[in-house]
C-alpha positions in Angstrom: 64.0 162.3 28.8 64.3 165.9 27.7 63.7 169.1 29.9 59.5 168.6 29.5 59.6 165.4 30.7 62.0 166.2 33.6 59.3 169.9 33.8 56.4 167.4 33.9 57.7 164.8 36.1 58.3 167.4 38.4 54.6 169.0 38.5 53.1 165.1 38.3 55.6 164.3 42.0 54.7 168.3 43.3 50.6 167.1 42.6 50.9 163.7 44.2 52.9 165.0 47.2 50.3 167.5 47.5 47.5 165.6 47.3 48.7 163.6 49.6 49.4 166.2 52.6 46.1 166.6 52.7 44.9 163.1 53.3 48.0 162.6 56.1 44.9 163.0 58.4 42.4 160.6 57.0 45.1 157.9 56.4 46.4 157.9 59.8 42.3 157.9 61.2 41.5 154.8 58.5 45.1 152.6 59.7 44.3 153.4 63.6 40.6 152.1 62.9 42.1 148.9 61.3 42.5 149.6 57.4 45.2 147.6 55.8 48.1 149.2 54.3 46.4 148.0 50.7 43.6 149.7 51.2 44.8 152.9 52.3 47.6 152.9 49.5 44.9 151.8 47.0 42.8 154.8 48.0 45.7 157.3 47.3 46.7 155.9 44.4 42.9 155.7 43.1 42.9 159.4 43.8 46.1 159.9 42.1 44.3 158.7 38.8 41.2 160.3 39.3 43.2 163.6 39.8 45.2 162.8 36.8 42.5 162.1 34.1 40.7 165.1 35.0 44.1 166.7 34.2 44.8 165.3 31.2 41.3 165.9 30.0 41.3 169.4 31.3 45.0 170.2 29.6 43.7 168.7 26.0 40.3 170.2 25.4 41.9 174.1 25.7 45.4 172.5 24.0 42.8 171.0 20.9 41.4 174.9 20.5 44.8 176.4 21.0 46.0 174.1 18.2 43.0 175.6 15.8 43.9 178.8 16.8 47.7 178.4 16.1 46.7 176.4 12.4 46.6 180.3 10.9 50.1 181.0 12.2 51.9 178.1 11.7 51.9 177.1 8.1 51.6 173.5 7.2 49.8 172.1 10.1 46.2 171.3 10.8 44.8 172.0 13.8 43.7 168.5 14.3 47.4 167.4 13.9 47.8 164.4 15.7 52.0 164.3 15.6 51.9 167.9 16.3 49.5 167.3 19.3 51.2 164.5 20.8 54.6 164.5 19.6 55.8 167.9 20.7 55.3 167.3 24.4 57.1 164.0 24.2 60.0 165.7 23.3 
């Protein structure tokens, strides 16, 4: 894993352990009302996704219009570039 992919799975932890300090409440109120363990982690982790597509979807709509912006600088790409999109993050 290169330096993004330590970068982004450092932001990805610092979201999750964000998201959930601010439940700490509602999970200790749903497992001293009688929620299983499963169904609180299922809950986080449900939120976790939700959290992350909305991510993902909001990082690749402005990345697709950055990437037609950046087709006049950057000859011999197309700004719909698939291996350029998806590759260069990878690393």
């Amino acid at each position: 894993m290169g330096s993004v992919g330590v970068l982004a799975a450092i932001g990805v932890y610092g979201v999750v352990s964000y998201l959930v300090s601010q439940q700490t409440h509602e999970i200790g109120i749903r497992l001293a009302l009688g929620a299983s363990w499963g169904r609180v982690l299922g809950m986080v982790f449900r939120h976790g996704i939700v959290t992350a597509v909305f991510g993902v979807i909001g990082g690749i709509i402005p990345a697709y219009g950055l990437a037609r912006l950046m087709a006049f600088a950057v000859w011999g790409t197309r700004s719909g570039d698939s291996v350029a999109m998806f590759g260069v993050p990878s690393d």
